[in-house]
C-alpha positions as CSV (number, residue, x, y, z in Angstrom):
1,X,31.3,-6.6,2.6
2,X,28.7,-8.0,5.3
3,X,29.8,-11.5,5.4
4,X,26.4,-13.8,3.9
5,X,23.7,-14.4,6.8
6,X,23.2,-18.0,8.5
7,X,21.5,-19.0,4.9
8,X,23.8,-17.9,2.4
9,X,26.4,-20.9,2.7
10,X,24.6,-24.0,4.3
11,X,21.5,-25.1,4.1
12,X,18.9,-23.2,2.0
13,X,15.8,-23.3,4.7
14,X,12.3,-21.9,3.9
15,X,12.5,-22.3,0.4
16,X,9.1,-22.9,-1.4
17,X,9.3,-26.6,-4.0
18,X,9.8,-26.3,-7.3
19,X,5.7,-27.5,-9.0
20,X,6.8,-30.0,-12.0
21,X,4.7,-27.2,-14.0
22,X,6.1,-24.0,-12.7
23,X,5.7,-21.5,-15.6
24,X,8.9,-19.8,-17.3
25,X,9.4,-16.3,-17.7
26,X,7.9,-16.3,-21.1
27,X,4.9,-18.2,-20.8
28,X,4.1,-17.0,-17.3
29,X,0.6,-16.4,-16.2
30,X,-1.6,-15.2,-13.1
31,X,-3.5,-18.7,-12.6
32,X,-6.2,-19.4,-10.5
33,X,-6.9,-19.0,-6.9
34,X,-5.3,-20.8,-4.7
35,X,-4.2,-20.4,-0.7
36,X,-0.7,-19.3,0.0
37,X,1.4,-21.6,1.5
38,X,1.9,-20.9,5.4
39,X,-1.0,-18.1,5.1
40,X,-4.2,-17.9,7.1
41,X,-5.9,-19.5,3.9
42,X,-7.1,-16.2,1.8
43,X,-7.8,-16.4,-1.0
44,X,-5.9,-14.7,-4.2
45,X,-8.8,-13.2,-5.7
46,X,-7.8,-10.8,-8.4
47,X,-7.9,-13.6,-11.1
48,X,-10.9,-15.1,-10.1
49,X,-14.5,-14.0,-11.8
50,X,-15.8,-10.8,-11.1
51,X,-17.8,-10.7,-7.6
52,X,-20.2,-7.6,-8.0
53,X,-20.9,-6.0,-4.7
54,X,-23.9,-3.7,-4.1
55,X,-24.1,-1.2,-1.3
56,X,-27.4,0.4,-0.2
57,X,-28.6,3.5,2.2
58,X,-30.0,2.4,5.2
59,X,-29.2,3.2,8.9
60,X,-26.6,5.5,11.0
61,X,-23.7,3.6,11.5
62,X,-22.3,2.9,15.3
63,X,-19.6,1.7,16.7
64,X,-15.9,1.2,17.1
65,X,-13.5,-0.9,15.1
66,X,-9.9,-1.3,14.7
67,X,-8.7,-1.2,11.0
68,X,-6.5,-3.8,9.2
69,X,-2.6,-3.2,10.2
70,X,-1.2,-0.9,7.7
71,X,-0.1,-1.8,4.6
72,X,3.1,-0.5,3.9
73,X,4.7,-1.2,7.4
74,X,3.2,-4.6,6.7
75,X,5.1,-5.1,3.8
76,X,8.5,-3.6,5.6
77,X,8.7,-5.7,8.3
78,X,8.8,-8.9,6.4
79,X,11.3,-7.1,4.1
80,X,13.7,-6.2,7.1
81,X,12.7,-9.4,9.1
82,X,14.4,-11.1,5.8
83,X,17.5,-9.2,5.8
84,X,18.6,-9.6,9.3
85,X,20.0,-11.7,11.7
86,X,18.1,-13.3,14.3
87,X,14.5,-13.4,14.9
88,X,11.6,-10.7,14.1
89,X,8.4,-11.1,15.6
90,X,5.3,-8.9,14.0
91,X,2.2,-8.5,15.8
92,X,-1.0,-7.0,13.7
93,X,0.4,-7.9,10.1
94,X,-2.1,-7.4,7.5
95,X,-3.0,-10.8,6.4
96,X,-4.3,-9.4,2.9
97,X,-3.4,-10.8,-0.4
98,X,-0.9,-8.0,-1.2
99,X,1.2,-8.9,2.3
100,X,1.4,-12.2,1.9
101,X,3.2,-12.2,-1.2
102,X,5.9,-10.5,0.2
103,X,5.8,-12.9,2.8
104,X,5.9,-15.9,0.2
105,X,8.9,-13.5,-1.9
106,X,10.7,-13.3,1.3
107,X,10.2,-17.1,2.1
108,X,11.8,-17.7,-1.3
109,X,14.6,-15.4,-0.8
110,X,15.7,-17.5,2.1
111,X,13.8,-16.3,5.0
112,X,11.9,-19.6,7.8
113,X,8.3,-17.6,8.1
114,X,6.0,-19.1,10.5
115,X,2.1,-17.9,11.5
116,X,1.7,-17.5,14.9
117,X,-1.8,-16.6,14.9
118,X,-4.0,-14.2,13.5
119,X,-1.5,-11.1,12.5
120,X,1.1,-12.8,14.7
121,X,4.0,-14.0,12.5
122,X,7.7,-15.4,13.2
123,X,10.4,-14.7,10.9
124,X,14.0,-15.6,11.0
125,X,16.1,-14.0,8.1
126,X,19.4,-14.3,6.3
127,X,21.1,-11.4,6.6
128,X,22.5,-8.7,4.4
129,X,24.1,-10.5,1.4
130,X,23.1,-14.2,2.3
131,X,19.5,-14.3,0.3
132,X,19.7,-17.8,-2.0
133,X,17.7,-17.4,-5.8
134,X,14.3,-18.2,-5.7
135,X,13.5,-21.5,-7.0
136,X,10.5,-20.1,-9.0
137,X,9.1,-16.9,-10.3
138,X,8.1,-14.1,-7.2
139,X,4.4,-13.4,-8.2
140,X,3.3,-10.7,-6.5
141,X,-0.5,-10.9,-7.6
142,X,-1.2,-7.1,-7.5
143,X,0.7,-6.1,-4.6
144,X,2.9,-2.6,-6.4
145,X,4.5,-1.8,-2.9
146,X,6.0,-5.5,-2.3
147,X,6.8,-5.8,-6.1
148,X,9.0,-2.4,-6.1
149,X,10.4,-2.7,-2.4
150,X,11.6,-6.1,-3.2
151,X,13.3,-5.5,-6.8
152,X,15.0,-2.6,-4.3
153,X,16.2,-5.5,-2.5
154,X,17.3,-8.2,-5.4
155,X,19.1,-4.9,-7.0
156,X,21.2,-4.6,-4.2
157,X,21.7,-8.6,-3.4
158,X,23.9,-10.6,-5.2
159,X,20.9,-12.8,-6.8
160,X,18.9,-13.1,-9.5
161,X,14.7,-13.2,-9.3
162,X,11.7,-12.8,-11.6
163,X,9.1,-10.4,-10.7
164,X,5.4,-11.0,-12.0
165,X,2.2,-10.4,-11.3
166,X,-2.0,-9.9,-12.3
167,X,-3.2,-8.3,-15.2
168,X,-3.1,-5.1,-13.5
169,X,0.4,-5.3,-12.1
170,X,1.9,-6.4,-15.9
171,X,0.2,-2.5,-16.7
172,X,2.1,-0.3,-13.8
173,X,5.6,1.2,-14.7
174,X,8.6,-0.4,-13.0
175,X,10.9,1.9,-15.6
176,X,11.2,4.8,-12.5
177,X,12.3,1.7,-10.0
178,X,14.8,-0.2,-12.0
179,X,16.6,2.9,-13.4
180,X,18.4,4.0,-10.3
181,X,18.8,-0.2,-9.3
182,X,21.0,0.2,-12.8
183,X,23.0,3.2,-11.6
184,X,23.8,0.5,-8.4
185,X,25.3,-1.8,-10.0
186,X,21.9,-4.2,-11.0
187,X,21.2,-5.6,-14.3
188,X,17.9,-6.4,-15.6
189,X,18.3,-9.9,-17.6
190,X,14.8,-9.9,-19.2
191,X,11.8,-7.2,-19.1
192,X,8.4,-6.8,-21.0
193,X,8.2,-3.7,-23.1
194,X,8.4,-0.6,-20.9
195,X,9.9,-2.1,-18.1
196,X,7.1,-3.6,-16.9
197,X,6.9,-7.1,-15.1
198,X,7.7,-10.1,-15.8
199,X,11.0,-8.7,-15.5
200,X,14.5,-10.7,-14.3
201,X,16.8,-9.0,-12.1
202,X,20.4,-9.8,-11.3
203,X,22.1,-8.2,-8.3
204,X,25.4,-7.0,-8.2
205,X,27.9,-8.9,-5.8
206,X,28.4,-5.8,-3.8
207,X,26.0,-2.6,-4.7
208,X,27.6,0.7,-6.0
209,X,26.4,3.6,-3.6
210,X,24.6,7.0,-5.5
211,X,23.5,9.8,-4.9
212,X,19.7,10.0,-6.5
213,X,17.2,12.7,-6.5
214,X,13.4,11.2,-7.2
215,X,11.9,12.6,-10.1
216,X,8.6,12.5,-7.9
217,X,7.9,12.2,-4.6
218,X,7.6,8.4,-4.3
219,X,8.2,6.9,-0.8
220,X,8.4,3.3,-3.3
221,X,11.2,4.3,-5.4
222,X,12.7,6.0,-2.8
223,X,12.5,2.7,-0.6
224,X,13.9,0.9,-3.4
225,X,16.8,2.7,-3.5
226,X,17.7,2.3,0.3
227,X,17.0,-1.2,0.2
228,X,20.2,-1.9,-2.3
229,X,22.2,0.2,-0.5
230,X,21.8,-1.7,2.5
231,X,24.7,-3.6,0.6
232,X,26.5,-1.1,-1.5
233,X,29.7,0.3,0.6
234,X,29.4,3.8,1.8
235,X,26.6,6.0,2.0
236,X,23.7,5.8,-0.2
237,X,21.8,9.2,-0.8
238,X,18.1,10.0,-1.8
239,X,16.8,13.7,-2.3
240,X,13.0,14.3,-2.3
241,X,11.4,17.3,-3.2
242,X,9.0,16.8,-1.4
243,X,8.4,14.7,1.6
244,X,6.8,10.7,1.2
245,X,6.3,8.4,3.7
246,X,9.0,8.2,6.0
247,X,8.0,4.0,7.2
248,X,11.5,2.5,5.6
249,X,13.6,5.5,7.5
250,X,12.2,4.5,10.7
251,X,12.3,0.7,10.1
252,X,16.2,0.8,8.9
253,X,16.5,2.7,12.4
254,X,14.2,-0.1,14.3
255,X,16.8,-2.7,12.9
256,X,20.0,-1.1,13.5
257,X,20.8,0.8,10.7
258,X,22.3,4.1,10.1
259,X,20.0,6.5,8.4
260,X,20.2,10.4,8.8
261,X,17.4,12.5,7.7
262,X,18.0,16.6,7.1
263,X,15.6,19.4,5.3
264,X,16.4,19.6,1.7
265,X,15.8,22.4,-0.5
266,X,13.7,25.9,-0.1
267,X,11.1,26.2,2.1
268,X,12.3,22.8,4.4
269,X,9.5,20.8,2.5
270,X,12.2,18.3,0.6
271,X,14.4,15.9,2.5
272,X,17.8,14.5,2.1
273,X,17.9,10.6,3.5
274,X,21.6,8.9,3.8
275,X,22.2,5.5,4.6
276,X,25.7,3.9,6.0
277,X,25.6,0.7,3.9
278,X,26.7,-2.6,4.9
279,X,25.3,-2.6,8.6
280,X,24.5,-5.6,10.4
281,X,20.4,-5.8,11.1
282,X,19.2,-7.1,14.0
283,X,15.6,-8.9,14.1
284,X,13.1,-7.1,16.7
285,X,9.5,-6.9,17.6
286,X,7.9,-5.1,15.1
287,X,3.9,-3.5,16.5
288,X,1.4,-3.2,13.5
289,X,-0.6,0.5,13.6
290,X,-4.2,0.4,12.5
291,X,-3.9,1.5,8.3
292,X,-5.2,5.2,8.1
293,X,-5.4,4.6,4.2
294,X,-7.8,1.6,5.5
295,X,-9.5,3.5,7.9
296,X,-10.5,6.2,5.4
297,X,-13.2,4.4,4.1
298,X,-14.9,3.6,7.9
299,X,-14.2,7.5,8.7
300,X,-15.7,8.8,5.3
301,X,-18.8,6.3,5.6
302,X,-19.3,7.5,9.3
303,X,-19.3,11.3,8.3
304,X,-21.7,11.2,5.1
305,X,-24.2,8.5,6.4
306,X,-26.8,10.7,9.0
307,X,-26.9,10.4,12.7
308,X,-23.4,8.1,12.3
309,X,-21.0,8.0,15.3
310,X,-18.0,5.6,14.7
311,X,-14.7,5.0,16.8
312,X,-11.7,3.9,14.9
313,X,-9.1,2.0,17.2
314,X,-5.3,2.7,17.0
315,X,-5.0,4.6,14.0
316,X,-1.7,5.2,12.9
317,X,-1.2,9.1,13.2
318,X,1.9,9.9,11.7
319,X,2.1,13.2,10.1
320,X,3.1,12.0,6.7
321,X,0.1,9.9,6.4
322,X,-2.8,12.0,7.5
323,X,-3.7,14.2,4.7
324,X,-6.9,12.9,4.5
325,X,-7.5,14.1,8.0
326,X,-6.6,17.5,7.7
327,X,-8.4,18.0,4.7
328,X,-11.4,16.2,6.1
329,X,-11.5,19.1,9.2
330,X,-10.9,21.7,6.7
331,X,-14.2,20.9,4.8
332,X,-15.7,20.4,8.4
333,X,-15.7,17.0,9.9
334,X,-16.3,16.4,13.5
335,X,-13.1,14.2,14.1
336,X,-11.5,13.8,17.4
337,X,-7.8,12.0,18.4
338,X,-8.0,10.5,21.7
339,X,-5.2,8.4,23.6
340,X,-2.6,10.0,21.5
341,X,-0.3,7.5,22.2
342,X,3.2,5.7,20.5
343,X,3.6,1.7,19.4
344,X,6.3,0.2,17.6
345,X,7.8,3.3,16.5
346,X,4.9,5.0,15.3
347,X,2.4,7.6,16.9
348,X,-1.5,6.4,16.9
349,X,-4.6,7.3,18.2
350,X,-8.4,6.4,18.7
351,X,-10.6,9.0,16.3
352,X,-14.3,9.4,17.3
353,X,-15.8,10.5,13.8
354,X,-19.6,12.2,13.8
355,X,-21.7,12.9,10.9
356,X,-20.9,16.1,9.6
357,X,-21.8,18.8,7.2
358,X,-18.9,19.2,4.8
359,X,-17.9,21.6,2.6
360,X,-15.7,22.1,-0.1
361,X,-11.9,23.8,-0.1
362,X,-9.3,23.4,-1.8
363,X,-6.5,21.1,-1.6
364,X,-3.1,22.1,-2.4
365,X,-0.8,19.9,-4.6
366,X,2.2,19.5,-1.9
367,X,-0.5,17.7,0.6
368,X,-0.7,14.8,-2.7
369,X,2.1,12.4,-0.9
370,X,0.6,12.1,2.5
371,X,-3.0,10.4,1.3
372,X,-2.0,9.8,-2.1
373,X,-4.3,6.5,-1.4
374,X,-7.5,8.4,0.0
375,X,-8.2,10.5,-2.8
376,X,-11.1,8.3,-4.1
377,X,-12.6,8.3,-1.1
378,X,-12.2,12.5,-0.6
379,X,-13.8,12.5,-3.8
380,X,-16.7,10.9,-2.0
381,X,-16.9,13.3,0.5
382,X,-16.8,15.8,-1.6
383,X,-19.8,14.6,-3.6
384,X,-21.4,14.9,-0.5
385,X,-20.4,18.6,0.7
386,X,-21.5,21.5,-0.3
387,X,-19.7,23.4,-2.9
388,X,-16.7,22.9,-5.2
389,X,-13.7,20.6,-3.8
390,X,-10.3,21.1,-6.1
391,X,-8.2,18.9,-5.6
392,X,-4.4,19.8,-6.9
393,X,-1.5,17.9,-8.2
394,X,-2.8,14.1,-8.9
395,X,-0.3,13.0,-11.5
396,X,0.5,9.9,-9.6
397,X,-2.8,8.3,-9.4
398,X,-2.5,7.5,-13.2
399,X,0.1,5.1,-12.0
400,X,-1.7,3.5,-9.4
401,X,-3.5,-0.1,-9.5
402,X,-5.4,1.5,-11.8
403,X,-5.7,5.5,-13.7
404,X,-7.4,6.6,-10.4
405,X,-7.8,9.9,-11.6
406,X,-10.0,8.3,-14.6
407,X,-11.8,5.6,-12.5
408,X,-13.1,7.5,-10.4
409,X,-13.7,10.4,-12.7
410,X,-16.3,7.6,-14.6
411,X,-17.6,6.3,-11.2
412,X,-18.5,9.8,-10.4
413,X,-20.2,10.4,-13.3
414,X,-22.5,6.8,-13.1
415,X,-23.5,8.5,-10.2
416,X,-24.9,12.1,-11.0
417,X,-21.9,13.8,-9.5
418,X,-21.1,17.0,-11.1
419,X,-17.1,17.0,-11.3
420,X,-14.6,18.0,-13.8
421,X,-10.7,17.0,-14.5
422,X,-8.6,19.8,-15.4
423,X,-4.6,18.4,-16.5
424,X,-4.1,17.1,-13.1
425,X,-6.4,18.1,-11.4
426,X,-9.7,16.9,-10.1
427,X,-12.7,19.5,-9.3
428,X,-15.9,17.9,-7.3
429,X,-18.9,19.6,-6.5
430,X,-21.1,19.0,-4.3
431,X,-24.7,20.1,-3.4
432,X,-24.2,19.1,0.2
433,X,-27.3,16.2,0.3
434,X,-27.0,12.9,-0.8
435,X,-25.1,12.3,-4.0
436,X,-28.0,10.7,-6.5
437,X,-26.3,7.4,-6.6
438,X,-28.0,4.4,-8.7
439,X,-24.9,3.4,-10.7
440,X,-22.9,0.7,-11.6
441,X,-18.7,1.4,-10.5
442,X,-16.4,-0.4,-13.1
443,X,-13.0,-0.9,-10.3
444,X,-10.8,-1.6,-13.1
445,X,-9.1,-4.1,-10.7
446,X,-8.6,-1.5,-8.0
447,X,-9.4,-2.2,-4.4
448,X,-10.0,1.5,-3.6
449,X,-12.2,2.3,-6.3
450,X,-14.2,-0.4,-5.2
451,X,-14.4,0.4,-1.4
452,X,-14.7,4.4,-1.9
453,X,-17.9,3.9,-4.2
454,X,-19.4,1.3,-1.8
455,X,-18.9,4.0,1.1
456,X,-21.3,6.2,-1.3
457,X,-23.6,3.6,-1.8
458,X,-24.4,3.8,2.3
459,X,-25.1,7.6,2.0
460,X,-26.5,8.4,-1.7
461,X,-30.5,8.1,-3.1
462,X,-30.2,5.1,-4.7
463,X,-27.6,1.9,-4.0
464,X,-24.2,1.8,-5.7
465,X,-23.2,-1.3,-7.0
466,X,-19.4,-2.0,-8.0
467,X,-18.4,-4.8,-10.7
468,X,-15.9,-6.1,-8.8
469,X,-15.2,-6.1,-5.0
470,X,-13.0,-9.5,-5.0
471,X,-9.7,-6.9,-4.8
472,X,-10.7,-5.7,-1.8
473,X,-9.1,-8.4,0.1
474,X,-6.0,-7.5,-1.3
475,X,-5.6,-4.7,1.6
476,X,-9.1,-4.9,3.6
477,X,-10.0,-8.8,3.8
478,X,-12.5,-8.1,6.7
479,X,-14.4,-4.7,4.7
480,X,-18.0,-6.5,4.2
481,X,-18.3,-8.0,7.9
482,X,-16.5,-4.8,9.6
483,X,-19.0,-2.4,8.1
484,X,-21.8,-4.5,8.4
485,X,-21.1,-5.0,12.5
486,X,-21.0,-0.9,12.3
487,X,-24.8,-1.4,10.1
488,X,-23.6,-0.7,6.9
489,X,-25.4,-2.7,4.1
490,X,-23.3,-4.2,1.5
491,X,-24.9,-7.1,-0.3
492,X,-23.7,-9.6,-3.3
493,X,-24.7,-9.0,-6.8
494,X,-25.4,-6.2,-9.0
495,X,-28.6,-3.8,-8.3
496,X,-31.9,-5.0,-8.6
């Protein structure tokens, strides 16, 4: 086994104190805002009272931006900076509620996490087998991706942790995560009915390698998989059907790890992904990419709203996350990549987007894992093209923050937007003017729902309001000032 990191024996260093009334697992709730400790001072938002956000037509929009650091290599990086040796650096982090959860998780694994400045963080980790149990329980507000990466992790460590979370969180399975952890060796102590958080897991002292094939292309279960068998003996095996973001792959190779990737399956769209367990990780620099699934709702905006011109800085462009591009020139849109270019690992590029007439295609079911996260902004756009936009295969957005597939079904339909749902499928069609607009968006506690119907608020007859745009800083902090400096109009309150 990898002996235990520099924290696993002495000193337990960046651990968070013990409150004198820190809730148990049973009586655990989401409590109030409050700033995390060591963060830039954002505030956790999804508990607070509903802040009702309005967005009205007005001018083209101009300009160029650079869009929050992406999410999900956001979340990684403090994940891998906490399991090696040595000292990561990250530059560009997403300082959004849902990243600096992992970032307090990780601190109360064991890691010394330090802010440099803004996006600019320090972390010093404990190695492969040297993580110390958290003092308290790891709330993870509603952040899904550092909830089911880091129960990957506590599966395969030999600790035990309690994962909680908002409202919303305590609703998303964690059944499809925590089955193969089992198979590894993990035991889950304490769950609430269906597997759902709180939960307690225990790690095994060494993890058990498997060979697992994901019932559904999910780049979070299969993350959470290689995660424990970064300690398990062996080599660790996941089978996709179908290929989902490949971010952990590429990190575990970033950090020193053995990971080989081959075509699984007919047609070469699955992939097989082995992992030698039991390396030693090294820290390293770590280079944020602009978030595409962030800079959907810029892009969108600047192609429905007339006479726009925007340009999007240092998009990541790697081919697993740019559905939403592809589809987006299919129906039309005047996108252009410039300064193609590679950072930390990834490929990005500088998009000019124009206002565009769109039209409406449709969108095969295999494209679903590479903008699983843009389709209620497409739906948007497509309210906005002209003709009928299908859009195949969307079982997994009933599992998201919220039943996407539902919400945005309903916030459609408060807006005059002919559409229909068919099984899993979601049929749009547009008229290609300006969707009627005028309604009031419940989010259901879902960041995207709540930016995608404010970017058809900028475009549509009459102002969209949305009941509750306080989630939006959970992965877009800066949303209202960046499109307002482009001359988008978002105001507070409902519409008047």
């Amino acid at each position: 086994m990898t002996p235990p990191g520099p924290h696993g024996n002495g000193p337990q260093l960046g651990r968070a104190p013990r409150s004198a009334t820190a809730p148990c697992l049973r009586t655990h709730r989401a409590g109030p805002s409050r700033p995390l400790a060591g963060s830039p001072g954002l505030p956790v938002s999804h508990d607070s009272a509903p802040q009702p956000l309005t967005a009205r037509p007005g001018h083209a929009l101009a300009g160029e931006l650079k869009p929050p650091g992406d999410k999900s290599i956001s979340h990684r990086a403090m994940i891998f900076g906490l399991l090696s040796i040595g000292e990561t650096r990250v530059e560009g982090l997403l300082e959004g509620d849902d990243v600096l959860r992992t970032v307090e998780a990780a601190r109360a694994l064991g890691a010394t996490i330090t802010r440099e400045g803004e996006g600019r963080w320090r972390v010093v980790g404990t190695g492969i087998g040297g993580l110390q149990d958290p003092a308290d329980v790891l709330d993870f507000g509603n952040a899904g991706t550092g909830s089911r990466l880091m129960m990957g992790v506590v599966g395969g460590q030999p600790v035990t942790a309690t994962f909680d979370g908002d409202a919303s969180l305590r609703k998303r399975p964690m059944r499809r995560i925590l089955d193969p952890l089992l198979q590894m060796g993990a035991r889950v102590v304490s769950e609430a009915e269906g597997g759902r958080v709180p939960l307690t897991i225990k790690g095994p002292p060494e993890g058990i390698p498997i060979r697992y094939e994901l019932p559904v292309a999910s780049a979070q279960i299969k993350s959470a998989v290689l995660l424990a068998g970064l300690n398990a003996p062996g080599v660790t095996t996941v089978i996709e059907k179908a290929a989902s973001r490949d971010h952990t792959e590429r990190m575990l190779r970033l950090f020193g790890a053995e990971v080989r990737v081959e075509p699984h399956g007919e047609g070469g769209h699955g992939r097989s992904i082995a992992l030698t367990g039991q390396p030693t990780l090294r820290g390293t620099e770590v280079i944020v990419p602009a978030d595409p699934s962030s800079a959907a709702f810029p892009l969108v905006a600047a192609l429905i709203v007339p006479g726009s011109e925007v340009t999007l800085r240092g998009v990541m462009m790697n081919p697993l996350r740019t559905g939403l591009i592809t589809t987006l020139i299919e129906m039309g849109a005047d996108i252009e990549r410039l300064d193609e270019r590679e950072e930390g690992g990834e490929t990005v590029a500088d998009l000019r987007v124009r206002a565009s007439r769109l039209h409406g295609i449709d969108v095969p079911a295999e494209r679903a894992p590479s903008m699983i996260d843009e389709y209620p902004v497409l739906a948007v756009a497509a309210a906005f093209a002209e003709g009928t936009t299908r859009m195949n295969g969307l079982h997994e957005l009933r599992v998201k923050e919220s039943d996407r597939l539902a919400a945005v079904a309903a916030g459609l339909a408060e807006n005059g937007v002919d559409h229909v749902i068919e099984g899993d499928d979601l049929i749009v069609t547009g008229t290609g003017a300006a969707a009627r607009g005028g309604g009031t968006v419940e989010t259901y506690l879902d960041h995207r729902i709540a930016m995608a119907f404010l970017v058809m608020g900028m475009a549509s007859e009459n102002p969209v309001t949305v009941d509750d745009g306080a989630m939006i800083a959970t992965s877009f902090p800066t949303f209202r000032p960046t499109m307002a400096a482009l001359g988008a109009e978002i105001v507070e309150g409902a519409n008047r």
